[in-house]
C-alpha positions as CSV (number, residue, x, y, z in Angstrom):
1,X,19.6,10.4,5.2
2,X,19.3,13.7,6.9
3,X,19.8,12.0,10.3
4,X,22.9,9.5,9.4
5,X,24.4,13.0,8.1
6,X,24.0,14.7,11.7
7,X,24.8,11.7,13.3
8,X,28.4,11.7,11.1
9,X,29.1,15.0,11.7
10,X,28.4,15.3,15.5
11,X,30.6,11.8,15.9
12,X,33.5,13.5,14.2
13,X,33.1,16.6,16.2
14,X,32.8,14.6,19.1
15,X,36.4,13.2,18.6
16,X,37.8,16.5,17.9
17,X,36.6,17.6,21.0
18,X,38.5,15.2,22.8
19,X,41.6,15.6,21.4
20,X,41.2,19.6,22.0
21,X,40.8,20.7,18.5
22,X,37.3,21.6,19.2
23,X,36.4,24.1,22.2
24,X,32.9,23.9,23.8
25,X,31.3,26.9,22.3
26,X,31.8,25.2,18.7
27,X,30.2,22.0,20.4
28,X,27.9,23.4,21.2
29,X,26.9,25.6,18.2
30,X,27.1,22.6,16.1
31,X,24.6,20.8,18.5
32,X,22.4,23.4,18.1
33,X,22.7,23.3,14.2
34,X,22.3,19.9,13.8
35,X,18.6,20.1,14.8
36,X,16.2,16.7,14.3
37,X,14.0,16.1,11.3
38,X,10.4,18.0,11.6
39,X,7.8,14.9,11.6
40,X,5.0,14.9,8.9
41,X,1.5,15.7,10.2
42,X,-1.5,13.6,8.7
43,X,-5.1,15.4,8.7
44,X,-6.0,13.4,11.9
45,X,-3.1,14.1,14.4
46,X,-3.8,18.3,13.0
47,X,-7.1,17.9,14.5
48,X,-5.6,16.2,17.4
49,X,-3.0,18.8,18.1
50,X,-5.4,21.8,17.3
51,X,-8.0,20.1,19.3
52,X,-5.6,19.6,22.5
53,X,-4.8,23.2,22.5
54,X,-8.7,24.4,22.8
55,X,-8.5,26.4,19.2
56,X,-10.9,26.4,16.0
57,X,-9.4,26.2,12.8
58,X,-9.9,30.1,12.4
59,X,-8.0,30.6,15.7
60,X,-5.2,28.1,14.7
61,X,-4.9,30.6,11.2
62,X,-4.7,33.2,13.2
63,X,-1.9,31.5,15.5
64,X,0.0,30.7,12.6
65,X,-1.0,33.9,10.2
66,X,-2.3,31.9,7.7
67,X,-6.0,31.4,6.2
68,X,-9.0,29.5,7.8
69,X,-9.0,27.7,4.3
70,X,-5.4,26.3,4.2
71,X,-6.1,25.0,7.9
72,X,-9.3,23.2,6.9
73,X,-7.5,22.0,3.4
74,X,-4.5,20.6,6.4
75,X,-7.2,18.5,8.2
76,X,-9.1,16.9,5.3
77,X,-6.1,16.0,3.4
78,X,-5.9,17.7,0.4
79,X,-3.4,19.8,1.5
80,X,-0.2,19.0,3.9
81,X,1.6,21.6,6.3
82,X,5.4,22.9,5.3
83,X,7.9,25.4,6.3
84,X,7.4,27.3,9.4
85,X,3.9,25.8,9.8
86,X,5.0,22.7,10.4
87,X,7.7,23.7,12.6
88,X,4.9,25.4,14.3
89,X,3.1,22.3,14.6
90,X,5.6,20.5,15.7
91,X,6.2,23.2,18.8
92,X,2.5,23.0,19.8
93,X,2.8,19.7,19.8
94,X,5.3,19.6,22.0
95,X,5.2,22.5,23.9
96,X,1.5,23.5,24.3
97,X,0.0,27.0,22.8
98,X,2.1,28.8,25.6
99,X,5.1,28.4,23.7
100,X,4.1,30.3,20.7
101,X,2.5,33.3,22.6
Protein backbone atom coordinates (compact mmCIF):
# COMPACT_ATOMS: atom_id res chain seq x y z
CA UNK A 1 0.00 0.00 0.00
CA UNK A 2 2.82 2.16 1.14
CA UNK A 3 4.18 2.13 -2.46
CA UNK A 4 0.76 2.78 -4.54
CA UNK A 5 0.58 5.86 -1.92
CA UNK A 6 4.14 7.30 -3.09
CA UNK A 7 3.54 6.38 -6.47
CA UNK A 8 0.01 8.64 -6.18
CA UNK A 9 1.52 11.30 -4.73
CA UNK A 10 4.79 11.71 -6.92
CA UNK A 11 2.24 11.26 -10.22
CA UNK A 12 0.27 14.20 -9.00
CA UNK A 13 3.28 16.22 -8.16
CA UNK A 14 4.65 15.35 -11.36
CA UNK A 15 1.65 17.12 -13.19
CA UNK A 16 1.87 20.12 -11.08
CA UNK A 17 5.24 20.40 -12.08
CA UNK A 18 4.45 20.73 -15.47
CA UNK A 19 1.91 23.12 -15.41
CA UNK A 20 4.33 25.38 -13.11
CA UNK A 21 2.53 25.08 -9.92
CA UNK A 22 5.32 23.12 -8.52
CA UNK A 23 9.11 24.52 -8.61
CA UNK A 24 12.05 21.99 -8.61
CA UNK A 25 13.17 22.39 -5.07
CA UNK A 26 9.62 21.04 -3.93
CA UNK A 27 10.24 18.20 -6.52
CA UNK A 28 12.72 17.38 -5.41
CA UNK A 29 12.14 17.46 -1.59
CA UNK A 30 9.13 15.40 -2.17
CA UNK A 31 11.38 12.78 -4.04
CA UNK A 32 13.49 12.70 -1.32
CA UNK A 33 10.45 12.11 1.15
CA UNK A 34 8.88 9.55 -0.63
CA UNK A 35 11.72 7.09 0.16
CA UNK A 36 11.13 3.07 -0.86
CA UNK A 37 9.92 0.51 1.58
CA UNK A 38 12.90 -1.09 3.88
CA UNK A 39 12.91 -4.96 2.76
CA UNK A 40 12.55 -7.64 5.61
CA UNK A 41 15.74 -9.54 6.54
CA UNK A 42 15.29 -13.38 7.22
CA UNK A 43 18.14 -15.01 9.67
CA UNK A 44 19.98 -16.33 6.55
CA UNK A 45 20.45 -13.23 4.29
CA UNK A 46 21.78 -11.43 8.20
CA UNK A 47 24.42 -13.91 8.12
CA UNK A 48 24.88 -13.25 4.52
CA UNK A 49 25.17 -9.53 4.78
CA UNK A 50 27.27 -9.64 8.09
CA UNK A 51 29.34 -12.37 6.52
CA UNK A 52 30.11 -10.18 3.24
CA UNK A 53 31.28 -7.36 5.23
CA UNK A 54 34.08 -9.59 7.22
CA UNK A 55 32.32 -8.82 10.87
CA UNK A 56 31.34 -11.27 13.88
CA UNK A 57 28.18 -10.84 15.45
CA UNK A 58 29.92 -8.86 18.32
CA UNK A 59 31.46 -6.47 15.79
CA UNK A 60 28.10 -6.09 13.87
CA UNK A 61 26.57 -4.97 17.66
CA UNK A 62 29.03 -2.83 17.91
CA UNK A 63 28.47 -1.33 14.33
CA UNK A 64 24.96 -0.95 15.06
CA UNK A 65 25.23 -0.16 19.13
CA UNK A 66 23.27 -2.88 20.04
CA UNK A 67 23.93 -6.26 21.96
CA UNK A 68 25.88 -9.42 20.75
CA UNK A 69 22.61 -11.26 21.96
CA UNK A 70 19.96 -9.37 19.87
CA UNK A 71 22.35 -9.98 16.78
CA UNK A 72 22.59 -13.71 17.37
CA UNK A 73 18.56 -13.77 18.34
CA UNK A 74 18.48 -11.78 14.36
CA UNK A 75 20.29 -14.84 12.76
CA UNK A 76 18.46 -17.80 14.37
CA UNK A 77 15.12 -16.38 13.99
CA UNK A 78 13.67 -15.79 17.04
CA UNK A 79 14.01 -12.40 16.83
CA UNK A 80 13.67 -10.00 13.51
CA UNK A 81 15.53 -6.53 12.94
CA UNK A 82 13.34 -3.04 13.05
CA UNK A 83 13.85 0.61 13.12
CA UNK A 84 17.09 2.00 12.41
CA UNK A 85 18.71 -1.52 12.40
CA UNK A 86 17.13 -2.48 9.69
CA UNK A 87 17.62 0.62 7.83
CA UNK A 88 21.14 -0.11 8.70
CA UNK A 89 20.95 -3.39 7.24
CA UNK A 90 19.56 -2.34 4.42
CA UNK A 91 22.64 0.37 3.81
CA UNK A 92 25.25 -2.43 4.33
CA UNK A 93 23.62 -4.21 2.11
CA UNK A 94 23.80 -1.95 -0.30
CA UNK A 95 26.50 0.10 0.34
CA UNK A 96 29.30 -2.02 2.00
CA UNK A 97 30.59 -1.29 5.78
CA UNK A 98 32.25 1.95 4.30
CA UNK A 99 29.05 3.70 4.29
CA UNK A 100 28.37 3.50 7.86
CA UNK A 101 31.90 4.46 9.05
Amino acid sequence: MRKSISESIMGTVSELEKIGLVDDITMKNIENLCLPEVPEYSPEKIVLIRKKCKLSQAALASVFNISPSTVKKWEQGVKRPAGASKKLLDIMERKGLEALM
